[in-house]
Structure formats: C-alpha cells, structure tokens
C-alpha positions in Angstrom: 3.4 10.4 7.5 1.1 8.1 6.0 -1.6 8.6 8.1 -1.1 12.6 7.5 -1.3 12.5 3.8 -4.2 10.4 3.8 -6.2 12.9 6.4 -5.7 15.4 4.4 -5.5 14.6 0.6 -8.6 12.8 1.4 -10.9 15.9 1.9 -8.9 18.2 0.2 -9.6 15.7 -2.9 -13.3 16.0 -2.4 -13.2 19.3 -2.2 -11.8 20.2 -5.3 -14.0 17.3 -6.4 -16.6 19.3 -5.7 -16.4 22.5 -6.5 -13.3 22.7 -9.1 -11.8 20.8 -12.3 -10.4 17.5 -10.7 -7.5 17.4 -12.6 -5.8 20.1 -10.2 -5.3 17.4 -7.8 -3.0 16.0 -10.5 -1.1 19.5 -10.7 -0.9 19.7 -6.7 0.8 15.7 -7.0 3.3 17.2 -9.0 4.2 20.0 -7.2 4.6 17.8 -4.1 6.7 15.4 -5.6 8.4 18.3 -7.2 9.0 20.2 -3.7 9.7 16.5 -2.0 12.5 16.0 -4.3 14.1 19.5 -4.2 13.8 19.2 0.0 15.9 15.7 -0.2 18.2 16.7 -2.7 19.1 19.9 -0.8 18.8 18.8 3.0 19.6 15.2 3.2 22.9 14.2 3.0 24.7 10.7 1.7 25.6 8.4 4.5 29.6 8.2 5.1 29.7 4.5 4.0 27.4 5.1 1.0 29.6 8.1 -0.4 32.7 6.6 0.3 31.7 3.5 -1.8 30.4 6.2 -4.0 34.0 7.2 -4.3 35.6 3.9 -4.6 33.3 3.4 -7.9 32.0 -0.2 -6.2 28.5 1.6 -6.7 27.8 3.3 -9.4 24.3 4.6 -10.6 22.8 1.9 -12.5 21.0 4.0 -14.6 19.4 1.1 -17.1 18.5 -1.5 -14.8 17.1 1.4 -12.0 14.8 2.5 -15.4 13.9 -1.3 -15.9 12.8 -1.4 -12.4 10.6 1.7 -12.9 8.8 0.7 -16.3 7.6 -2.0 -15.5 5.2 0.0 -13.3 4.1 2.2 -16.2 0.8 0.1 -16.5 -0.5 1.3 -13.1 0.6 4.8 -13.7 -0.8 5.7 -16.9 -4.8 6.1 -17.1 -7.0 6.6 -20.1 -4.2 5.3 -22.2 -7.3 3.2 -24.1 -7.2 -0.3 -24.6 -4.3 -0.7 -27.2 -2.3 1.7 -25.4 -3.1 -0.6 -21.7 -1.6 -3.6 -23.6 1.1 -1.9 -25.1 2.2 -1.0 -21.8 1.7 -4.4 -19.8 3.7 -6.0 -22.8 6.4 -3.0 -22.0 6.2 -3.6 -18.4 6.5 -7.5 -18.5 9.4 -7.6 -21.0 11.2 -4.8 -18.6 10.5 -6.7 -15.5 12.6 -10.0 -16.8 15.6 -8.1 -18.3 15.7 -6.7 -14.9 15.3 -10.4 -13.3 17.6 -11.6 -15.9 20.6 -9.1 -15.2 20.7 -8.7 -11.7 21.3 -12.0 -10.8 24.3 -11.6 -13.2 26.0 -8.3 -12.4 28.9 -7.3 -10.0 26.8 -4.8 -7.8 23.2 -5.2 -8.2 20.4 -2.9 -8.2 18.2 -5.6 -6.4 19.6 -8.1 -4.0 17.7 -11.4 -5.3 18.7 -13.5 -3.0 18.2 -11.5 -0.1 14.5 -11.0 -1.1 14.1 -14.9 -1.4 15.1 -15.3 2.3 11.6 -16.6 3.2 11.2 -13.8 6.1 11.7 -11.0 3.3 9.8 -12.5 0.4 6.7 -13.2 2.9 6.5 -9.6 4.9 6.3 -8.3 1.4 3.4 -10.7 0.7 2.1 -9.4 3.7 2.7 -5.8 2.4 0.7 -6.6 -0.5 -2.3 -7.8 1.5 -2.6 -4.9 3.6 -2.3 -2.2 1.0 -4.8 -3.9 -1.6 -7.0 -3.9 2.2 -6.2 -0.5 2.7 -7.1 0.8 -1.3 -10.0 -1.3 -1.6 -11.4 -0.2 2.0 -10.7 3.7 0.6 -12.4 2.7 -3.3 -15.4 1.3 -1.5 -15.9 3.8 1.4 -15.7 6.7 -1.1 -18.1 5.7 -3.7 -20.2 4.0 -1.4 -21.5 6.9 0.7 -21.9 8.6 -3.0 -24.3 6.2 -3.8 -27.8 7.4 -4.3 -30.3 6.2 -1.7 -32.4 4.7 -4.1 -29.8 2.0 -4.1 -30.7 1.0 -0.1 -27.7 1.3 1.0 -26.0 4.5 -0.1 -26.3 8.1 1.3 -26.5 10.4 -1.9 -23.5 12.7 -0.1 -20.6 14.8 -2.2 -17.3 13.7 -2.4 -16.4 16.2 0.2 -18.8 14.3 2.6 -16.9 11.1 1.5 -13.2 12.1 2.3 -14.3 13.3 5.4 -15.8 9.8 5.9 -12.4 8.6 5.3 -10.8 11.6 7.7 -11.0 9.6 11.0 -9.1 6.6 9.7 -6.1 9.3 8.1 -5.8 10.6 11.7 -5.6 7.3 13.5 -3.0 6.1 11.1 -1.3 8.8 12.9 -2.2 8.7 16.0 -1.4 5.4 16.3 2.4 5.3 15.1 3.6 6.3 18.8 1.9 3.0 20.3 2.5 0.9 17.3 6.5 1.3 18.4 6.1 0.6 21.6 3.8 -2.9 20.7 6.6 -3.6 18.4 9.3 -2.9 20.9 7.5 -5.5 23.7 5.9 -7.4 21.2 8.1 -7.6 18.3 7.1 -6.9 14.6 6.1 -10.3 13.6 3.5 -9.8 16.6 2.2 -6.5 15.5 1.6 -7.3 12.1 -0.4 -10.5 13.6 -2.5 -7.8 15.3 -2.9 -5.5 13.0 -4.7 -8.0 10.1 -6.8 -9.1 12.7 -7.9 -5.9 13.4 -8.2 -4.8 9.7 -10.2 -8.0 9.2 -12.3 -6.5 12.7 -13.1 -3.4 10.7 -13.9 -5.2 7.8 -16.4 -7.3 9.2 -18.1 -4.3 10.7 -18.4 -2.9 7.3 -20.1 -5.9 6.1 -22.9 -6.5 8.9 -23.2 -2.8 9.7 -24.8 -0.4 6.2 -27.6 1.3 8.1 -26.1 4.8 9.3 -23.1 6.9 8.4 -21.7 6.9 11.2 -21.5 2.7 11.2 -19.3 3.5 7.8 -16.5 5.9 9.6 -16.4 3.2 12.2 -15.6 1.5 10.0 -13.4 2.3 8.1 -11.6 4.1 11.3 -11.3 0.7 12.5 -9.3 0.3 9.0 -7.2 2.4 9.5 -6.2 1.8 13.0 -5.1 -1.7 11.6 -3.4 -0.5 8.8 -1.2 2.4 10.8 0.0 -0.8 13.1 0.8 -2.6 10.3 2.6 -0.7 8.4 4.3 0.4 11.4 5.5 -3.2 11.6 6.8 -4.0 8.0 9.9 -1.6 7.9 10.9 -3.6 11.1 10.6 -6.9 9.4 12.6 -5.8 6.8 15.5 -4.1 9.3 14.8 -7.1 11.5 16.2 -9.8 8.3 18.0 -7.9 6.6 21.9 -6.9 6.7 22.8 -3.1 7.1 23.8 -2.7 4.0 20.6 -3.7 2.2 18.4 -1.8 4.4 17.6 0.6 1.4 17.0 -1.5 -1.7 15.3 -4.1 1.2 12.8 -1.5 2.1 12.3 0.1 -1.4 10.7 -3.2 -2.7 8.6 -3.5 0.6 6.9 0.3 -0.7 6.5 -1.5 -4.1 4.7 -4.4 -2.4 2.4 -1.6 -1.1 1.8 -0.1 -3.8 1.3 -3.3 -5.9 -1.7 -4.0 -3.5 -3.2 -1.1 -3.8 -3.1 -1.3 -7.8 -4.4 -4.4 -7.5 -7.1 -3.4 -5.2 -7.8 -0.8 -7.6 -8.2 -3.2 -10.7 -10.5 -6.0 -8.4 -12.2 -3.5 -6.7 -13.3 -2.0 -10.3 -14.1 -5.2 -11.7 -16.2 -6.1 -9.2 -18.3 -2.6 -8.3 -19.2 -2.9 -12.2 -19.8 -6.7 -12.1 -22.2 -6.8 -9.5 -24.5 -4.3 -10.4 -28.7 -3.2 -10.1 -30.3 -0.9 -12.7 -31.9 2.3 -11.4 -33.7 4.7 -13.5 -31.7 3.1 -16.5 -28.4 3.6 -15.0 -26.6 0.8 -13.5 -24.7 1.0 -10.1 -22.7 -1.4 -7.8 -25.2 -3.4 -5.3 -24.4 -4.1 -1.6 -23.5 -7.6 -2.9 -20.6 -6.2 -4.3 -19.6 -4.5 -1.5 -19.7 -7.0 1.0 -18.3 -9.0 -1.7 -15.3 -6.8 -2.0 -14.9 -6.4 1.8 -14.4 -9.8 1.7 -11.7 -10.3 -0.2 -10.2 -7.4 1.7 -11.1 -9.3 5.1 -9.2 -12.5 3.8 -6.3 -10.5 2.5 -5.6 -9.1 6.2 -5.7 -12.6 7.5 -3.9 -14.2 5.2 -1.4 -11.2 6.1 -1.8 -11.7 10.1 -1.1 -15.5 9.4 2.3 -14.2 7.7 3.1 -12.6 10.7 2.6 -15.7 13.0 4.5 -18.1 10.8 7.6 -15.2 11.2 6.9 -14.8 14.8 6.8 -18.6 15.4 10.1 -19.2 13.7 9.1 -20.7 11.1 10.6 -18.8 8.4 13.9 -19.0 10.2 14.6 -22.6 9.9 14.5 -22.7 6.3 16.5 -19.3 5.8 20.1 -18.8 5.7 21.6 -16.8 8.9 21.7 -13.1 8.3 23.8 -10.2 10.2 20.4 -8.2 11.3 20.4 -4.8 11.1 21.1 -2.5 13.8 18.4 -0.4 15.8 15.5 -1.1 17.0 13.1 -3.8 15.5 
C-alpha cells in the first residue's frame, strides 16, 4: 500500500504542482484521511479478545496519555509556524513526550508497553525503521529537487515537478511489485535476513546515485533501485515486530514501529534541508544546492541503510536474543 501511494501521490503532486494552487494537495490529504477513517470505523470490526476486554473495563481509552503521545509530534506536523511558534512547539512536544514516559511506566494498563520496547530486538528494528525511512525521504527530497535543478548548475535537468514525480514513479511501483517476493524471502529467509538485504540494496542504489549524474535515466535507476530496497524492508519490519512480540502487543508494538518511520523521514526532511541550503553555488545571484550536497546527502542516506542492514544481522545472528528476556512470539507467519 506503500508502494501504491507513493506511485501515485508522487505525480499527481507534480501535477497540481504544476498547473494548480499546491495547497489542494493539502485538501485531497484531508479528504483521504477523512474517507480512511469513515471506511475503518464502518467496515472493520473489534477483535473478540479486544471487545471483550473492552467490556470488562481492563482497557479503557486512555484519552490523555493517547493525546500526550500524539503532541509530541506537533513539531513535524505544523509548517510555517515561524520561528517562535517552531520553538513553542518542540518545548510542547518535549514536555509531552516525558509526562507520557513518566506515566506509563506507572499505570495499571498502559498505552505503551515500555518494557517490551526495550527488549533489544524491538528497540533495534525500530532503529532500523528509522534508518530506512530517513533513506527513503531523503532519496525522495533529493530526487525531486534535483532533476528541477537548472542546467546551469551541471548537474540538474531544468524539468517540472511533473517530470520529477514521475522520476520518482518507477520506485512507487516496485515498492509494489515487490511485496509478493519480499514474503516469500522472509518466509525462507526470515525477517532479520531480509532487512540485511534490503539496506544493502538501498545503500546499492544509493551509490549509483552518487557516481552516476550524467542522464535522467541514471536518476530513475536510481532511485528505482531505492525503492526496491525500501519495499523489502519495510516488508520485513512488521515481521520483526510479530516475530518478538507477544500477541497481545502486536498493535501498540507495531504502531511505534510506523512512528519510527515516520521519525526518519522528519528527520530526513530537517538534514536533508540543512544540507541542500548549506552546500550551495551562486548562479545569476540566486543560490542553489551543488552536487557536493547531494552526494553529500546520499551519503548519509547510504550509511543509514547499512547501519540498518547491520541491525538486521545482529538480530539474525542471535545476538539480540541472549541479552533479551524470553517472549511468547506472536502467531502467524514471520
């Protein structure tokens, strides 16, 4: 699903980019999440054990710890806030994100198992998830404003945003592709294994990126590559979780994995920013990112797959497991 969203919100971006007022694409977020939310609430129904705990009041809705959780994202969620508003925010964020440590630890039914995400396998896949998605984002951040670049810089190709979601179309579609052989590697392989793979490959594409800026089609290569690496992976990190994790943590387990995710990507998003206006060269009195950067940037993204491939060697080799307390795994497949 992944893989489909990013196929086709990339190019449908640029083209409202391109030829309407961008801040639709906020609008058509909205009415997604609005749609996605109505189609859950009226389709998918509460698993047996979860309503019958439901009904036995052993879980109730923690309504002010589950909105701790959620502000201390605000920071990454809010743009053009302007710069008092920004710290204002983090300051929010920070004091909201140790209430929330301080409670759960604390309280009878907790939001957030704490322990369980210590457990060394846990804590680290979601280390791992961090790496890949700040890969993923920073591949996406670079791709698109690189082919924008004007020619004049040496390396860019002057072409719309269309031109540059569509750059980013082939990796989108292989996330997809991919997800059918991605279970069967994790299946013979297992998920430590897959994840191995798929860093190396993202750090494959990566390096492609870096040696090869002569012709378009070197960038969709790319960043195809990328992708490929990334739909493996990502296939592999909800198995982790099921894999060291006891049934009835499956949800809040995988829930913070999606916040790794998403952490990397905001993080990507912040480096990625810092750098691209950091390493810049002056053309006609404007001043744009240089190919230093990029490589630069790729770089960092290239040792953030490995770093995440040598996560899923240390799981794979056991190495986690004798320092971690026995867990009841999950059932299904893993």
């Amino acid at each position: 699903m992944l893989g489909i969203g990013g196929a086709l919100g990339l190019p449908l971006a640029g083209l409202i980019g391109d030829n309407a007022d961008y801040h639709i694409l906020y609008w058509i977020g909205f009415a997604g999440a609005v749609l996605s939310a109505g189609a859950v609430f009226a389709l998918v129904s509460e698993p047996p054990s979860s309503a019958s705990a439901r009904s036995t009041g052993r879980h109730r809705p923690a309504r002010p710890r589950a909105s701790s959780a959620s502000c201390w994202r605000f920071p990454r969620a809010v743009p053009g806030a302007g710069l008092g508003g920004i710290i204002a925010l983090f300051v929010t964020s920070v004091a909201a994100l140790a209430a929330l440590l301080a409670v759960e630890p604390r309280v009878p039914n907790p939001l957030i198992d704490m322990p369980a995400l210590r457990r060394p396998p846990i804590a680290l896949t979601n280390v791992a998830s961090l790496f890949i998605g700040f890969a993923l984002f920073a591949s996406f951040t670079g791709t698109a404003s690189y082919v924008q670049a004007p020619e004049s810089t040496g390396y860019g190709f002057g072409s719309t945003i269309l031109t540059a979601g569509l750059c980013l179309l082939p990796s989108g579609l292989l996330m997809l592709a991919l997800a059918p052989v991605a279970a069967k590697l994790i299946n013979s392989w297992g998920p430590a294994r897959v994840l191995t793979l798929a860093g190396l490959v993202i750090a494959a594409g990566l390096l492609f990126r870096i040696v090869f800026v002569d012709d378009l089609w070197q960038v969709i290569v790319g960043s195809s590559i990328i992708g490929a690496g990334t739909g493996i992976g990502y296939a592999s990190l909800p198995s982790l979780i099921n894999a060291h994790t006891p049934q009835s943590e499956l949800a809040a387990a995988n829930g913070i994995n999606s916040l790794a995710r998403s952490l990397g990507s905001t993080l990507a998003s912040a480096v990625g920013g810092a750098l691209l206006t950091a390493m810049t060269i002056s053309l006609a009195g404007h001043e744009l990112p240089s190919l230093d950067a990029y490589r630069v940037l790729f770089v960092i993204c290239a040792v953030a797959a490995l770093l995440a491939s040598a996560i899923g060697l240390a799981i794979s080799s056991g190495i986690t497991n004798r320092v971690s307390s026995p867990v009841e795994p999950a059932h299904g497949p893993v």
